[in-house]
C-alpha positions in Angstrom: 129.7 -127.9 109.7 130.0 -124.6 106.9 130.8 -125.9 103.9 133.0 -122.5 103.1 135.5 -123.7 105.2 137.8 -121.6 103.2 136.5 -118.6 104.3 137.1 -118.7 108.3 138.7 -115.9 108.6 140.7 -118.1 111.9 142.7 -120.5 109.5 145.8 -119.3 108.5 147.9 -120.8 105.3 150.1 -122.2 108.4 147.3 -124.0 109.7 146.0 -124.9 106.3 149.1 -126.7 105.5 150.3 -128.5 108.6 147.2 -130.4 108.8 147.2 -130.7 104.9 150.7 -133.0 105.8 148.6 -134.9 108.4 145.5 -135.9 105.9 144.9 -139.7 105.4 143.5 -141.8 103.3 140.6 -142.2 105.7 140.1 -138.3 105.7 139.9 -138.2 102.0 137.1 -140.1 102.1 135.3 -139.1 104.6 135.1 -135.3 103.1 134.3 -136.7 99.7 131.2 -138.4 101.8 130.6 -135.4 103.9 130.8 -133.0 100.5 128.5 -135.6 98.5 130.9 -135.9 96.0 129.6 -138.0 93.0 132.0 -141.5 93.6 131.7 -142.3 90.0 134.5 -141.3 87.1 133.1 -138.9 84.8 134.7 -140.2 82.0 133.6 -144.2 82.2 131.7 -144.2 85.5 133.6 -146.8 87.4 134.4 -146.2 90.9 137.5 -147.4 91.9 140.4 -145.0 92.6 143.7 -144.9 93.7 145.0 -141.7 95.6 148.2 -140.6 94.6 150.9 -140.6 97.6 154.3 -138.9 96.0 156.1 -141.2 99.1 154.5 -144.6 97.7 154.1 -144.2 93.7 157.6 -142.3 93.8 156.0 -139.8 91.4 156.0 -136.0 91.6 153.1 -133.8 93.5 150.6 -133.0 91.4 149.7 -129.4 91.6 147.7 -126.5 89.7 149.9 -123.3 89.2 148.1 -119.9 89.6 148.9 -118.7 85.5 150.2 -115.3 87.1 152.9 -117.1 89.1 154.9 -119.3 86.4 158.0 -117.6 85.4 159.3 -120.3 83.2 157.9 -123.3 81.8 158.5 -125.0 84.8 159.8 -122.6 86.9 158.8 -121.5 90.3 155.6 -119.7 91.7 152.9 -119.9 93.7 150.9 -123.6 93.6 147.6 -124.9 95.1 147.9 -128.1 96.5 145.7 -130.5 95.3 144.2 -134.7 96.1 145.1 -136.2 92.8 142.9 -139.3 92.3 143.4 -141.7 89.8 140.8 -143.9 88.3 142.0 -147.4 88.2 140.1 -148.6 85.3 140.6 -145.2 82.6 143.2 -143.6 84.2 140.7 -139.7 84.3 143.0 -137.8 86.8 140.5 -136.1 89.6 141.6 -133.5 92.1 140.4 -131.7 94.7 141.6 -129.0 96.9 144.3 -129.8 99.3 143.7 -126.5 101.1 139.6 -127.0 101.4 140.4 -130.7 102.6 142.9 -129.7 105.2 140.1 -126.6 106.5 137.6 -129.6 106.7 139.5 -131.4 109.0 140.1 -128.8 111.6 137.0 -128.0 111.8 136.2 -131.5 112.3 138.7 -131.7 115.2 137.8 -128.2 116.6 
């Protein structure tokens, strides 16, 4: 599997983010396996985390804002969506690409 699943030229942003609304816990973790991503927290090096669900916390979607697309302090423009991790025993907030994850898993399914 490429790991510039970003650059398939076949995955459209309508793609990308349907299957971005269908990514599970279980997926998460497999792509953070698949990726070799470093399990421990950078800032105190435990390894527990707790991934942030807006529909179970009740808190808002995380997301980065592309600097050229805010308007207003808060105000609309164009976001990337983004895994928010949490570790459980600092609190260091993690992310990872929402967009990237989503790619993975269709060409997992493919």
């Amino acid at each position: 599997m490429s790991k510039d699943s970003l650059d398939d030229p076949s995955l459209n942003a309508d793609q990308l983010t349907s299957a971005l609304q269908q990514v599970k816990l279980a997926d998460i973790t497999e792509f953070l396996i698949d990726r070799e991503a470093d399990p421990a927290c950078p800032s105190c090096r435990a390894n527990a985390w707790t991934v942030m669900d807006p529909t179970i916390q009740g808190v808002v979607d995380l997301r980065m804002r592309a600097p050229w697309t805010i308007t207003e302090s808060f105000g609309p423009g164009a976001a990337l969506p983004a895994i928010v991790m949490v570790c459980n025993q600092c609190g260091f907030i993690r992310q990872h690409s929402g967009h990237l994850v989503a790619a993975w898993m269709l060409k997992k399914l493919a």
